[in-house]
C-alpha positions in Angstrom: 128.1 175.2 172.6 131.4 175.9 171.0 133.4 175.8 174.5 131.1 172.7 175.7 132.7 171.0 172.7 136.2 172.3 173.7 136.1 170.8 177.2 135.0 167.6 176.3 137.9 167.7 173.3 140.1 168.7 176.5 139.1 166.2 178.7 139.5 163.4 176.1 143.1 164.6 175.2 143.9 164.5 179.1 142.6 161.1 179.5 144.7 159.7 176.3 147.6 162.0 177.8 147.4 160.3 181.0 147.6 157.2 179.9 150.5 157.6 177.2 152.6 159.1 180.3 152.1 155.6 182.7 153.1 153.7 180.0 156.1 155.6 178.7 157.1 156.1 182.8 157.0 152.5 183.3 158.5 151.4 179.9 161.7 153.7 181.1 161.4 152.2 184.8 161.7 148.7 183.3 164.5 150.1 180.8 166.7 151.6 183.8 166.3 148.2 185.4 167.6 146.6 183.2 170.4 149.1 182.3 171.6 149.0 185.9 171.1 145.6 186.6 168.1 146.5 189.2 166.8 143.1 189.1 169.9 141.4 189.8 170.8 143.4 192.2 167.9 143.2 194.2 168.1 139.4 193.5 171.6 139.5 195.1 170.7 141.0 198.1 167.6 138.8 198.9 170.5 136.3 198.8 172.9 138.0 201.3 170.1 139.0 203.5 167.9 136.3 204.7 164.7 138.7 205.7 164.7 140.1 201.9 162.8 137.6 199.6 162.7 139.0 195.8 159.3 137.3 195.5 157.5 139.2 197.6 158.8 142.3 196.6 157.5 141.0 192.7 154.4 140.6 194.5 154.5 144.2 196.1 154.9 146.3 192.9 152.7 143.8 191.3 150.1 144.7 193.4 150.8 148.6 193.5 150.9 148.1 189.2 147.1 146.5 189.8 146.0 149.2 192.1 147.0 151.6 189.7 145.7 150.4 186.9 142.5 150.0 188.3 142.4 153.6 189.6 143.2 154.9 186.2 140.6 152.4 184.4 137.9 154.2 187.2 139.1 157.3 186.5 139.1 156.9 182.3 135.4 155.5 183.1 134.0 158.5 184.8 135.5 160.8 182.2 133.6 158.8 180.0 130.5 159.1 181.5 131.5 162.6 182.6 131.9 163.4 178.6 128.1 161.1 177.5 126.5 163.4 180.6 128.1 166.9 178.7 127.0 165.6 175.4 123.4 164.6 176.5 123.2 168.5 177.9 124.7 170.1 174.5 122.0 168.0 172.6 119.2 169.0 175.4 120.2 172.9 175.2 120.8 173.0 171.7 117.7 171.7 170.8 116.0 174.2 173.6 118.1 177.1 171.8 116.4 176.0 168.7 112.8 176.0 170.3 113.6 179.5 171.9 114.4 180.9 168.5 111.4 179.7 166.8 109.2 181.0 168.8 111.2 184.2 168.9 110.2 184.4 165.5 106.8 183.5 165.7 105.9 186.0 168.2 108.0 188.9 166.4 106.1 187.6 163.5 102.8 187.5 165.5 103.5 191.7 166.8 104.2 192.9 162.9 100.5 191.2 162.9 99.2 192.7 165.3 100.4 195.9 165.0 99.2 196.3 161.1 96.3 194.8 162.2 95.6 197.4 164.7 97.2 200.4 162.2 94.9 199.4 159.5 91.5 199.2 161.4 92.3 202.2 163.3 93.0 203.7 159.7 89.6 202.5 158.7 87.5 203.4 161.5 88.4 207.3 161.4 86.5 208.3 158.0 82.9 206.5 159.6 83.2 208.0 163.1 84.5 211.6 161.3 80.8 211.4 159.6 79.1 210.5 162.4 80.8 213.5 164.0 80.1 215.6 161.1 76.5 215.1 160.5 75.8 215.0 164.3 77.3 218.6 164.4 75.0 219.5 161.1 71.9 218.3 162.9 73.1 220.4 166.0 73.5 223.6 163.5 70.2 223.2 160.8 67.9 221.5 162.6 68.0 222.1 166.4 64.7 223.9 166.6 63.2 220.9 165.4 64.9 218.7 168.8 63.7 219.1 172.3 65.8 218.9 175.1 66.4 215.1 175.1 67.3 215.0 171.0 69.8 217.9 172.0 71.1 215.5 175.2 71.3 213.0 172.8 73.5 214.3 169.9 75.6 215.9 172.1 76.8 212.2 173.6 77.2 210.9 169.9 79.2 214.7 169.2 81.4 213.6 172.7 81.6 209.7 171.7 82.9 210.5 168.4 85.5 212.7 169.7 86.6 210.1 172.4 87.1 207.7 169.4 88.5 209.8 167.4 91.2 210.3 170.2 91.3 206.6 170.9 92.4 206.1 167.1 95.3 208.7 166.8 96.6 207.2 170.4 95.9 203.5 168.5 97.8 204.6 166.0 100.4 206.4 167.5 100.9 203.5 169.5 101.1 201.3 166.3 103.6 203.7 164.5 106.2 203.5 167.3 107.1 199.9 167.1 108.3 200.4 164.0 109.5 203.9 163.1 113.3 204.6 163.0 114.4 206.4 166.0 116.1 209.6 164.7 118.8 210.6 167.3 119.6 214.4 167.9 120.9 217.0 170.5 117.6 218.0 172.5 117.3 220.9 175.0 115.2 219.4 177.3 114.5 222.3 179.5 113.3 224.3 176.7 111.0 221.2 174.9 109.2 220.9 178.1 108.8 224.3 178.8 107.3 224.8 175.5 104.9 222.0 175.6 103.4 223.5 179.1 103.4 226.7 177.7 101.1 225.3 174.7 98.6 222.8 176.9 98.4 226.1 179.1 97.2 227.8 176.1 94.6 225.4 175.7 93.6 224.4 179.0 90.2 227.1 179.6 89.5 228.3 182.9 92.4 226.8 185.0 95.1 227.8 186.9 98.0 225.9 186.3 101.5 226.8 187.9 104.8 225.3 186.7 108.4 224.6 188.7 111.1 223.9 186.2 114.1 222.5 187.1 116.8 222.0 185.1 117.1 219.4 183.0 119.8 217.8 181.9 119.8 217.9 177.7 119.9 214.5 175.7 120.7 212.6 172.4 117.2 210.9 171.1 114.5 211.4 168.7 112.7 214.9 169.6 109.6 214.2 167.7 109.0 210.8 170.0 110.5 212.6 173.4 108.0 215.8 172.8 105.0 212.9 172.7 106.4 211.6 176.1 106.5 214.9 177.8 103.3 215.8 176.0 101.8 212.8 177.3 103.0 213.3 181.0 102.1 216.7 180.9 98.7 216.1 179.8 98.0 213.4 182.3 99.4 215.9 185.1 96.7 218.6 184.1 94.1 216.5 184.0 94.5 214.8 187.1 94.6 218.1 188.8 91.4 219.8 187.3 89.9 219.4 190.7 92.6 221.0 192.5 91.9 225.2 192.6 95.8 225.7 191.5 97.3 222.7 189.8 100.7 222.7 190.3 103.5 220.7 188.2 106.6 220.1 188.5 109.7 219.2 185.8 113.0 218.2 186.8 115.8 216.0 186.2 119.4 214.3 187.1 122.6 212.5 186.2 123.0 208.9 187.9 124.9 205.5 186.9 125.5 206.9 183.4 121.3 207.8 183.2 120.1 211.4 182.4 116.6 210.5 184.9 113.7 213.2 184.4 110.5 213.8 186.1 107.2 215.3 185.9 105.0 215.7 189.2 101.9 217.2 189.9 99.2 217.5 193.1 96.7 215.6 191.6 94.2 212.7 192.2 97.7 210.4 192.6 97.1 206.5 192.7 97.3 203.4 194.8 101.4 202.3 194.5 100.1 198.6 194.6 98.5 199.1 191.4 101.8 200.9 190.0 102.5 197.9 187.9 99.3 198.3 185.8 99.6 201.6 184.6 102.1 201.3 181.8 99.1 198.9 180.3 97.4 199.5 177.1 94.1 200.7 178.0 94.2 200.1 181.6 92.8 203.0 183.7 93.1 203.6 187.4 90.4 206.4 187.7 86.6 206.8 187.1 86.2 207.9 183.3 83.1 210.0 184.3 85.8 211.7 186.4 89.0 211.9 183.7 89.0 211.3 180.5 90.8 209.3 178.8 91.9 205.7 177.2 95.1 204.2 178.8 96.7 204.2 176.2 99.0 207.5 176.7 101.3 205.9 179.1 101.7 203.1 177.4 103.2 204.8 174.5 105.5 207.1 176.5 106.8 203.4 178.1 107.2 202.1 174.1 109.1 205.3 173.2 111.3 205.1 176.1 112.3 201.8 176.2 113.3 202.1 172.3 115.4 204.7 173.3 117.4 202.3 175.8 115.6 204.0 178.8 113.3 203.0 182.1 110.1 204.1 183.0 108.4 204.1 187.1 106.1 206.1 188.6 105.4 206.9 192.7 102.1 208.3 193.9 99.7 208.7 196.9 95.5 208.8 196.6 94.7 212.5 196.4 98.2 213.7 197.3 99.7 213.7 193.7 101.7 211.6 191.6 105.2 211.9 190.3 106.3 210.1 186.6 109.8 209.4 185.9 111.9 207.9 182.8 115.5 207.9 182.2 117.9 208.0 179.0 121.1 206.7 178.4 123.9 209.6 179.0 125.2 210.3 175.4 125.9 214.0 175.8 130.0 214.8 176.1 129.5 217.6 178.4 126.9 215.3 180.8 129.7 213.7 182.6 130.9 216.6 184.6 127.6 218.0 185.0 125.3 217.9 187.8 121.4 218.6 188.1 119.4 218.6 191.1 
């Protein structure tokens, strides 16, 4: 707004400039005349030389003086307008500016909202579903002599229920935290974060052989409690779409590009339709059958949160039954990345 005010300042001044320099050029035309004797000269001349006539020469410049003036008059006139036209837009974005910011604040307002909303009946939700759990289990333990085979069916779908929300309220909530939670930046070895976090969902993973490729990585500057929850996150998702392949195998790897450290994490799995791509970064928005994989959509959704806080991009590529393949990038902040090369 500053420089819209500027130009129209500028093309004022110009306009007033213009015209002070006509009259101060023809003020010294008519002083030269008259200090050489132009007029009488000229008069003398029309005298001497019959074809010359003074008059019409008077009538010439008199003419060429109107022709000007009009052209400067039409000129002033469209700066005019030129400068009411600039004002009307200053007025028009300023007050859109102003529109833009309120809501701006509204809606950061309305996320605070939403996000305490969601942290606090999250929060009050656990202890109710933890005793549904909890007795559920103590009817399984004291009295399951005194169930048949339907009361057993029965409690164990409240026993997996419970756990499912349970696990719905710690990703609710994890989800809630990181909008707000100050990112605390560090050196991270990358190679040996995700290493260790396959190493540990191995561990846990029964009855499953799982085979990992790891690439090197290149290492980064971010916060290594938020980055282990993306890799745990992509990790997860990578063994659990592959539980119906006999060996599930995953692979980690990474890059420098454009000033990016860009990391991966693939797997054979039940992949995904790419024209559906865009909807997986959506809070619980699921692809996949749940009777088939578990879950809640919301896992991906915080790994895109986390990443995009740290200044990063998230994608994904994928093919029905032929695997899938996550990326996410983070800005280069390392000395030593510059000159290095992964592949």
């Amino acid at each position: 707004m500053g420089s819209h005010f500027t130009e129209n300042h500028g093309n004022r001044t110009r306009a007033f400039r213009d015209l002070v320099i006509i009259a101060v050029i023809a003020i010294l035309v008519f002083a030269i005349a008259n200090v050489f004797n132009l007029f009488e000269t000229i008069a003398e001349l029309s005298r001497e030389h019959e074809t010359w006539n003074i008059d019409e020469f008077i009538i010439v410049l008199t003419i060429l003086a109107f022709a000007f003036g009009i052209f400067s008059l039409r000129r002033w006139r469209e700066l005019r307008d030129e400068i009411a036209e600039r004002r009307r837009i200053e007025k028009e974005v300023k007050k859109l500016n102003e529109d833009l910011e309120k809501r701006t604040i509204e809606l950061e307002a309305a996320n605070k909202e939403l996000e305490a909303f969601s942290y606090s009946v999250s929060h009050d939700l656990r202890n109710p579903v933890l005793a549904i759990g909890g007795f559920s289990r103590l009817l399984l333990e004291k009295y399951s002599s005194h169930l048949d085979g339907k009361g057993h069916h029965y409690l164990d779908i409240i026993l997996s229920s419970t756990q499912n929300m349970c696990q719905l309220i710690d990703d609710i909530l994890a989800f809630s935290h990181s909008g707000h939670r100050q990112i605390e930046f560090s050196n991270i070895d990358m190679e040996e974060l995700a290493k260790a976090l396959f190493e540990e969902l191995k561990g846990i993973t029964l009855g499953r052989m799982l085979r990992l490729n790891l690439n090197p990585l290149p290492p980064a500057r971010c916060d290594r409690s938020m980055i282990r929850q993306v890799f745990m996150n992509l990790l997860s998702n990578a063994i659990k779409f592959t539980k119906f392949k006999e060996t599930g195998m995953i692979e980690i790897g990474g890059w420098i590009q454009n000033g990016e450290n860009i990391y991966y994490v693939r797997d054979n799995g039940a992949g995904f339709d790419m024209e559906k791509a865009n909807e997986l970064f959506r809070v619980f928005k699921r692809l996949h059958n749940a009777e088939e994989f578990e879950g809640n959509g919301v896992g991906l959704a915080l790994v895109q949160r986390i990443i995009h806080r740290h200044g990063g991009r998230v994608w994904a590529a994928g093919k029905i039954n032929e695997g899938a393949t996550f990326y996410f990038s983070l800005p280069c902040t390392l000395r030593n990345e510059s000159i290095q090369l992964y592949q």
